[in-house]
BALOBA-1460 file (C-alpha; in Angstrom, 3 decimals):
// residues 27
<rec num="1" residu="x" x="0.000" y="0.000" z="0.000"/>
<rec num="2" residu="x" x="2.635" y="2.644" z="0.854"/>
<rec num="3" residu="x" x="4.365" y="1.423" z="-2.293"/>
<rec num="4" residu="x" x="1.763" y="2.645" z="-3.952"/>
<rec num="5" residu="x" x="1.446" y="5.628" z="-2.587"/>
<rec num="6" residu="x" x="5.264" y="6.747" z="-2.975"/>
<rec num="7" residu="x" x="5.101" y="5.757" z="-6.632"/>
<rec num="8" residu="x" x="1.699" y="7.534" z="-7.188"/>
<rec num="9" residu="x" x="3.693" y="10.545" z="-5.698"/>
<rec num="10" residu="x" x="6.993" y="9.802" z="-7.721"/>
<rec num="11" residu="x" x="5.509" y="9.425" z="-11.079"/>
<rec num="12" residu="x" x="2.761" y="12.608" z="-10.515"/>
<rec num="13" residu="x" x="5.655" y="15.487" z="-9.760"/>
<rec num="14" residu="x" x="3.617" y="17.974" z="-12.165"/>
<rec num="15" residu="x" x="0.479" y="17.302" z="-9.690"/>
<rec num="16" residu="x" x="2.882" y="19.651" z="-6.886"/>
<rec num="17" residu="x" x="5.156" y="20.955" z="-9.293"/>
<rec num="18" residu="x" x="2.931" y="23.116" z="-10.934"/>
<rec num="19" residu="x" x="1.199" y="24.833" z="-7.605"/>
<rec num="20" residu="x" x="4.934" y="25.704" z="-6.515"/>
<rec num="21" residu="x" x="6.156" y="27.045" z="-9.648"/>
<rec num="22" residu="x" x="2.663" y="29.443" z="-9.254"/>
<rec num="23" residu="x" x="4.053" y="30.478" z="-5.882"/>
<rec num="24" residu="x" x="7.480" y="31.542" z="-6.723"/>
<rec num="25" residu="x" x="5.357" y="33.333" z="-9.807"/>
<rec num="26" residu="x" x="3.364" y="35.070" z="-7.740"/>
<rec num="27" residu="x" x="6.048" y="35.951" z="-5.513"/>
C-alpha cells in the first residue's frame, strides 16, 4: 500500500510541481 502511494507521488511530480512554480510566480 505505501508502495503505492510513494510511486503515485513519484511518477505525478507535475500534480505539486505546478502549484509551486505558481508560488514563486506570484512571488
Amino acid at each position: 500500500m505505501f508502495r503505492l502511494t510513494a510511486d503515485l507521488i513519484w511518477k505525478s511530480p507535475h500534480f505539486f510541481n505546478p502549484v509551486g512554480d505558481r508560488e514563486l510566480d506570484l512571488r
